[in-house]
DRENDO-1510 file (C-alpha; in Angstrom, 1 decimal, always signed):
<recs>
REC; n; res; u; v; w
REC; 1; UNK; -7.2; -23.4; -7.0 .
REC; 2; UNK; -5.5; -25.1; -3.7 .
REC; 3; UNK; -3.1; -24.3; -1.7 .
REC; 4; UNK; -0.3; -25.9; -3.3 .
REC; 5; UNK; -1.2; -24.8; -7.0 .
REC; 6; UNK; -1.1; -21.0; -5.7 .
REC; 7; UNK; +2.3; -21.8; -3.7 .
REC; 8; UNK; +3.2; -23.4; -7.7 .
REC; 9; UNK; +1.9; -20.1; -9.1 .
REC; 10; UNK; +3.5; -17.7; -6.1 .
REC; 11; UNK; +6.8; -19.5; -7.1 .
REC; 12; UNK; +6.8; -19.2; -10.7 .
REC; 13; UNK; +6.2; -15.2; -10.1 .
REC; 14; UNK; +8.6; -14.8; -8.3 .
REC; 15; UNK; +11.3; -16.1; -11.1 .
REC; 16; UNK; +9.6; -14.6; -13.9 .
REC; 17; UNK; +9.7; -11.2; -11.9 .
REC; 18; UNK; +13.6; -12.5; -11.6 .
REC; 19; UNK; +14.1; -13.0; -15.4 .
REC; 20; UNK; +12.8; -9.4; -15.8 .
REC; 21; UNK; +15.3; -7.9; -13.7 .
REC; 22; UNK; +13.9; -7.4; -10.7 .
REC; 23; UNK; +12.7; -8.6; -7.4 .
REC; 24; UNK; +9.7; -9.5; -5.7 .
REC; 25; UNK; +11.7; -9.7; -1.7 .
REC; 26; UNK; +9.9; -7.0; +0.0 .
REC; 27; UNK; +6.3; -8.2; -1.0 .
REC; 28; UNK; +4.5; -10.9; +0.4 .
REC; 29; UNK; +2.1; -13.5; -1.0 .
REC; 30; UNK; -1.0; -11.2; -0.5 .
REC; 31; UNK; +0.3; -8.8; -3.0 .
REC; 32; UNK; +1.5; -11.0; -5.5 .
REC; 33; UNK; -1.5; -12.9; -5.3 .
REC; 34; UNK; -3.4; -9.6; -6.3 .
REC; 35; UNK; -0.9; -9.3; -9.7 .
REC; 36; UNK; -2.1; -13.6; -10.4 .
REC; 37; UNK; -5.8; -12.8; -9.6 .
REC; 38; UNK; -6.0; -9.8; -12.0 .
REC; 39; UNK; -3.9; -11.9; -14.7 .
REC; 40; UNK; -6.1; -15.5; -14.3 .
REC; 41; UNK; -3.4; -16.7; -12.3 .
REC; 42; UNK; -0.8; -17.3; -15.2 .
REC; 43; UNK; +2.7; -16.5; -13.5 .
REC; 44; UNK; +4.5; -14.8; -16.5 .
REC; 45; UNK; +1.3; -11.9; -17.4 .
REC; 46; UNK; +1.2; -11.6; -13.7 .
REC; 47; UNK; +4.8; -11.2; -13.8 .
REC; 48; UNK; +5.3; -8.5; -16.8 .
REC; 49; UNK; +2.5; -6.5; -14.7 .
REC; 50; UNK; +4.0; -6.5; -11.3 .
REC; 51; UNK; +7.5; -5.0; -13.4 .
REC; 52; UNK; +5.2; -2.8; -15.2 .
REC; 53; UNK; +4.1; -1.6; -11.7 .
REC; 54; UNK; +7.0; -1.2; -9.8 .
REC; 55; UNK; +8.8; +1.1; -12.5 .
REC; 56; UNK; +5.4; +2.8; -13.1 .
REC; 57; UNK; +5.1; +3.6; -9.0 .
REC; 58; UNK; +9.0; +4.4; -8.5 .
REC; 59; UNK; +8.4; +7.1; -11.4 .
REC; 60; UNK; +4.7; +7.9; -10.5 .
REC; 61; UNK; +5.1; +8.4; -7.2 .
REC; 62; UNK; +8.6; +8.7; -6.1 .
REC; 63; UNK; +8.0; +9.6; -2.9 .
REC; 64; UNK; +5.2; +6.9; -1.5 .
REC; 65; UNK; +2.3; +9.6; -1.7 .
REC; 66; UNK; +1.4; +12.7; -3.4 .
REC; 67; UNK; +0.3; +14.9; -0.7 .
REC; 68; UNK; -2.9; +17.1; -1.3 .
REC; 69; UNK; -0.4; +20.2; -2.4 .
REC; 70; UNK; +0.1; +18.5; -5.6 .
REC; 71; UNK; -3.7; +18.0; -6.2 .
REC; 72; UNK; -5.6; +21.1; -5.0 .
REC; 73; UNK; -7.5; +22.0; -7.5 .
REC; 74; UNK; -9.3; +18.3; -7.6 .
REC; 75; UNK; -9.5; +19.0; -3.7 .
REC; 76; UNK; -11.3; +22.1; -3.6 .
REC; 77; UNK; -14.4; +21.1; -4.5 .
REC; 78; UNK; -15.1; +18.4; -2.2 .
REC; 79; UNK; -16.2; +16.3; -4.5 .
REC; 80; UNK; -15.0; +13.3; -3.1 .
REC; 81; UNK; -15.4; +11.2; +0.4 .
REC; 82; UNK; -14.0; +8.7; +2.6 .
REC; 83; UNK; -16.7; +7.2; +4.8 .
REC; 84; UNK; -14.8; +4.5; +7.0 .
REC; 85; UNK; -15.5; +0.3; +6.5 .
REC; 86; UNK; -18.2; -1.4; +5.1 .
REC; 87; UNK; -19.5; -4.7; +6.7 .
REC; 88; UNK; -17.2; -6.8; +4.8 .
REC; 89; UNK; -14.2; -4.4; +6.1 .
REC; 90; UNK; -13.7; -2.6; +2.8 .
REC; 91; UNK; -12.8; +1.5; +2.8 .
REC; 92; UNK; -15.9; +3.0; +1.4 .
REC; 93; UNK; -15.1; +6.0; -1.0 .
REC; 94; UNK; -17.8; +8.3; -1.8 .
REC; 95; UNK; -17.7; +10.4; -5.5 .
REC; 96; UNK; -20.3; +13.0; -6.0 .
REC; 97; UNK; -20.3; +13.6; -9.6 .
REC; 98; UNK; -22.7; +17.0; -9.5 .
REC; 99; UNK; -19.5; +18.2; -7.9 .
REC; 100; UNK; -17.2; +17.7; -11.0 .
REC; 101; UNK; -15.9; +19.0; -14.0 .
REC; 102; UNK; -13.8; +18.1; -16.8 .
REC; 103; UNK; -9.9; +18.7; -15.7 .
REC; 104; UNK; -7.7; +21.0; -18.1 .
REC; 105; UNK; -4.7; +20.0; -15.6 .
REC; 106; UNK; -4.8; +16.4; -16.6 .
REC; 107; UNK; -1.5; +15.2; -14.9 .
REC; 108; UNK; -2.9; +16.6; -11.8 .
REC; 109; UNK; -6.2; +14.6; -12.3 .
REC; 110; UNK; -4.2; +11.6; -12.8 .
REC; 111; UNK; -2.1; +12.5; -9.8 .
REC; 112; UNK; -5.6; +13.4; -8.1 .
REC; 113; UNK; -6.6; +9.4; -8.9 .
REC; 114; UNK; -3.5; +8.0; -7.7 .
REC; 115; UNK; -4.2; +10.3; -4.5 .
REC; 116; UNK; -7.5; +9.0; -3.4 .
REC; 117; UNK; -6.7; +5.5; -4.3 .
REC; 118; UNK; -4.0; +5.4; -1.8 .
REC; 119; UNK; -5.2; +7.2; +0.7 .
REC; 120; UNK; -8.4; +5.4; +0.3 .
REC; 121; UNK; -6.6; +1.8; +0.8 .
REC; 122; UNK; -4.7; +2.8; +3.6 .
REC; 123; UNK; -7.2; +3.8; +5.7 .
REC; 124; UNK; -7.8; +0.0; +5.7 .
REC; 125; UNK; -4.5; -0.4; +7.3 .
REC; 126; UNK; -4.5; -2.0; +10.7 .
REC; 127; UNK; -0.9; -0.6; +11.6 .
REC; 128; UNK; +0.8; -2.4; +8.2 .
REC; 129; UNK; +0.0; -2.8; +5.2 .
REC; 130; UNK; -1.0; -6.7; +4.3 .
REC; 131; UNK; -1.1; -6.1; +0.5 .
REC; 132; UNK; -4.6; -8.0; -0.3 .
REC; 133; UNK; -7.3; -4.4; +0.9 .
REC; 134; UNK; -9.6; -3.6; -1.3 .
REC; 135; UNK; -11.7; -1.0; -1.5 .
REC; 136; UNK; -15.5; -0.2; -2.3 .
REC; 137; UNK; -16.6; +2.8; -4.7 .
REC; 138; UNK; -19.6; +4.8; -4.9 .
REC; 139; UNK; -20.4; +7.1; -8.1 .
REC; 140; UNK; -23.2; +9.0; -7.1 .
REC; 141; UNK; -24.7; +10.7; -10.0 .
REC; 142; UNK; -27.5; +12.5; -8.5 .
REC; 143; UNK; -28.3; +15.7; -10.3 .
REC; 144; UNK; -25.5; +15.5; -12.5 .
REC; 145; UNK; -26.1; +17.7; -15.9 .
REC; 146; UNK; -23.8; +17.7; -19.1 .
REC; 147; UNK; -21.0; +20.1; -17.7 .
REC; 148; UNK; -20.2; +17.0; -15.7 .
REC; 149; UNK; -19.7; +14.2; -18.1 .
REC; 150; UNK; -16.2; +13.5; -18.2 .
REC; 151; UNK; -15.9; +10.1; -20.3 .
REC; 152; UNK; -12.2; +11.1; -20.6 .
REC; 153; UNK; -11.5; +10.8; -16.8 .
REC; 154; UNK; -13.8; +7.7; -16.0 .
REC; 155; UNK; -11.7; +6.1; -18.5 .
REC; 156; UNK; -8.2; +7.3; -17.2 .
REC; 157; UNK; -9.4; +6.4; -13.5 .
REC; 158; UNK; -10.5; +3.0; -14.5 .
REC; 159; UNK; -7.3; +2.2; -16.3 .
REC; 160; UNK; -5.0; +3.5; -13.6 .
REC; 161; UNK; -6.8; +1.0; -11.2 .
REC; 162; UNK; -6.6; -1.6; -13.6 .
REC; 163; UNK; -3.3; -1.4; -14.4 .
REC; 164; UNK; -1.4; -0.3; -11.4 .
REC; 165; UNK; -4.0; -1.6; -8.5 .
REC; 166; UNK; -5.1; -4.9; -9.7 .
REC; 167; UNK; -7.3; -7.0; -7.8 .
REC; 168; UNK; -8.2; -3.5; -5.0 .
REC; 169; UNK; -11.3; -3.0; -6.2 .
REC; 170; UNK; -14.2; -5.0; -4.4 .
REC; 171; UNK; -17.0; -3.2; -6.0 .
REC; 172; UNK; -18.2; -0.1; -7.3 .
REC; 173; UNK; -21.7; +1.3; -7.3 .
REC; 174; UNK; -23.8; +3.6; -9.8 .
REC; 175; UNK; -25.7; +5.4; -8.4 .
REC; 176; UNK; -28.9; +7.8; -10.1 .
REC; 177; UNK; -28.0; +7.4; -13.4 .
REC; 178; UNK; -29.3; +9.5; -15.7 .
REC; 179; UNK; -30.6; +8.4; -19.1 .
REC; 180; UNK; -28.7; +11.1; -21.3 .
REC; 181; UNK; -25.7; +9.4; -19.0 .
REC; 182; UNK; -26.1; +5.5; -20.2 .
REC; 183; UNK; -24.5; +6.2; -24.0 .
REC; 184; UNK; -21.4; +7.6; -22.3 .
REC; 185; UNK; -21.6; +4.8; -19.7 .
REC; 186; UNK; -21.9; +2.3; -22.7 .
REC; 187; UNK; -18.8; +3.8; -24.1 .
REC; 188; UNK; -16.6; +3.9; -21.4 .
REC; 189; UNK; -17.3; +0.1; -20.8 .
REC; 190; UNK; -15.4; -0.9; -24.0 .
REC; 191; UNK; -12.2; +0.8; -22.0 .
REC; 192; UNK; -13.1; -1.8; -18.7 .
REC; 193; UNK; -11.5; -5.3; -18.2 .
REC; 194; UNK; -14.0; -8.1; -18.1 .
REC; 195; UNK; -13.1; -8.6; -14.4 .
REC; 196; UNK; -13.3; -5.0; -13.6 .
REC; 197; UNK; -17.2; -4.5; -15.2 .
REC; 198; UNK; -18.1; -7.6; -13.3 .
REC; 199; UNK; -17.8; -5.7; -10.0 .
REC; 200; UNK; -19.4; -2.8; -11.0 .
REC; 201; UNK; -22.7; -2.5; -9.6 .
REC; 202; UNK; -25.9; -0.1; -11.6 .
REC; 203; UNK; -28.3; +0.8; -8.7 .
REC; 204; UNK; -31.6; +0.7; -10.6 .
REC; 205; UNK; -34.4; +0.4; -8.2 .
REC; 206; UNK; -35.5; +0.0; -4.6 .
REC; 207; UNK; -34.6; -3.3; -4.5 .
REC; 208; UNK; -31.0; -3.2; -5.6 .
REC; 209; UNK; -30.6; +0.4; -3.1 .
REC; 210; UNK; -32.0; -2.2; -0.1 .
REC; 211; UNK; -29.4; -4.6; -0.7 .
REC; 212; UNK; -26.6; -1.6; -1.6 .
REC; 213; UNK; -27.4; +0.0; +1.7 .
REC; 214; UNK; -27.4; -3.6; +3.6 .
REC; 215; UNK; -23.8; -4.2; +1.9 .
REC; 216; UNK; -21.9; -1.3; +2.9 .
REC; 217; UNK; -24.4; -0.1; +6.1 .
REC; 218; UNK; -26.2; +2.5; +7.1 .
REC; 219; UNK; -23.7; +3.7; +9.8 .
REC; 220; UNK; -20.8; +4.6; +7.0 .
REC; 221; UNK; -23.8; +5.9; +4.1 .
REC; 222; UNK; -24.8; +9.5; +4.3 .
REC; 223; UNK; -28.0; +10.2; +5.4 .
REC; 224; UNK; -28.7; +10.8; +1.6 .
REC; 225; UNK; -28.0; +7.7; +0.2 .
REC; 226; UNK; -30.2; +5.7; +3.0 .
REC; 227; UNK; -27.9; +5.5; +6.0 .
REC; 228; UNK; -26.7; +7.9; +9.0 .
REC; 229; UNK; -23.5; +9.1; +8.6 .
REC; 230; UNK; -22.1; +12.8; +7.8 .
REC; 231; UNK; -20.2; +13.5; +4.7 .
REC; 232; UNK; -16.6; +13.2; +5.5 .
REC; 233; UNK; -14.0; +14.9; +3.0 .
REC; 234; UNK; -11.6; +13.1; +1.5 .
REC; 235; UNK; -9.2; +16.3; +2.7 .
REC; 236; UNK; -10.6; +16.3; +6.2 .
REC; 237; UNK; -9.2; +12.5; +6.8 .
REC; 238; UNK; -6.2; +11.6; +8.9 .
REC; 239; UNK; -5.1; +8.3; +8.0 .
REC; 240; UNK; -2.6; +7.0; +10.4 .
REC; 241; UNK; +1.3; +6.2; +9.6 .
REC; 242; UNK; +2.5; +2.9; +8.8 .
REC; 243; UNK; +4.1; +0.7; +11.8 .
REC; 244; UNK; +8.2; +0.9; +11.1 .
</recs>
């Protein structure tokens, strides 16, 4: 698609998001072009999602953030890690699956997903938000044993970022996947979007971990997954305030 056609597109958003009652006039083109992307670029589904967003956000998350008060318990066992950019510029977050278990809380979990996926993005941020970061994912599922399965929460975390972060994730990679791990796998897939399971990487030999490694870098992996960094906390990150 050229320029023009996505101006054609950008346009016809921005009055379908009008006909729905309400407005698209504090976001620019990089985030509506994120709602068209994840809809095929047809200006009416993109439309119905972007609504579907903003009263699901203003609801959700009333205040911009949930702060890590709110989502302790998915906190305390540092199960999860923000490891700076990857070549391409993409946040790299980091999910060690040994290191979870099934959430009887599961507003919090979801609150726990909308947590890292923000604070994930905006450590993209150069200052302001542009509206078109993405983000890289890592499911490491090294020494993972049955008291970690949690097909119920793969599935909620996918659909949150399907339906209220379209087009933010770049990739995600599987890592050490078990075989008593690939029936669950194979049933949480029929949950995914066809666009979402296309960037979904299974790491299966040495090959594929050489060209994992190359993609994100050995400075931001952990020494354990082939690189030289130190495991960073998701809790131990300061990401920076907005400009204005």
């Amino acid at each position: 698609m050229d320029k023009t056609q996505q101006e054609i597109a950008l346009t016809q958003l921005r009055k379908s998001v009008q006909k729905l009652g309400s407005s698209t006039d504090t976001y620019g083109d990089p985030t509506l072009m994120r709602f068209l992307i994840s809809r095929s670029m047809d200006p009416a589904k993109a439309a119905k999602l972007f609504v579907e967003w903003q009263k699901w956000r203003a609801s959700f998350v009333p205040n911009g953030s949930i702060p890590d008060s709110e989502v302790e318990d998915e906190l305390g066992p540092r199960k999860v890690f923000l490891h700076g950019l990857s070549k391409d510029g993409y946040p790299v977050l980091l999910v060690k699956a040994n290191k979870h278990f099934p959430s009887k809380d599961r507003l919090q979990f979801k609150k726990f997903v909308v947590h890292l996926l923000d604070k994930t993005i905006a450590s993209s941020f150069k200052g302001r938000e542009i509206g078109n970061e993405k983000l890289i994912a890592i499911l490491d599922l090294q020494h993972i044993s049955y008291k970690n399965i949690d097909a119920r929460g793969m599935i909620t975390g996918f659909q949150l970022l399907q339906s209220y972060y379209p087009d933010r994730l770049a990739k995600c990679f599987i890592l050490s996947m078990p075989w008593f791990f690939v029936s669950f796998w194979r049933m949480i897939s029929r949950f995914l979007e066809k666009g979402t399971l296309e960037k979904i990487v299974i790491v299966t030999n040495d090959e594929e971990r050489k060209c994992f490694v190359k993609e994100i870098g050995e400075e931001v992996l952990p020494e354990e997954l082939g690189g030289r960094a130190t495991l960073v906390a998701l809790q131990d990150v300061t990401v920076p305030p907005l400009e204005g």
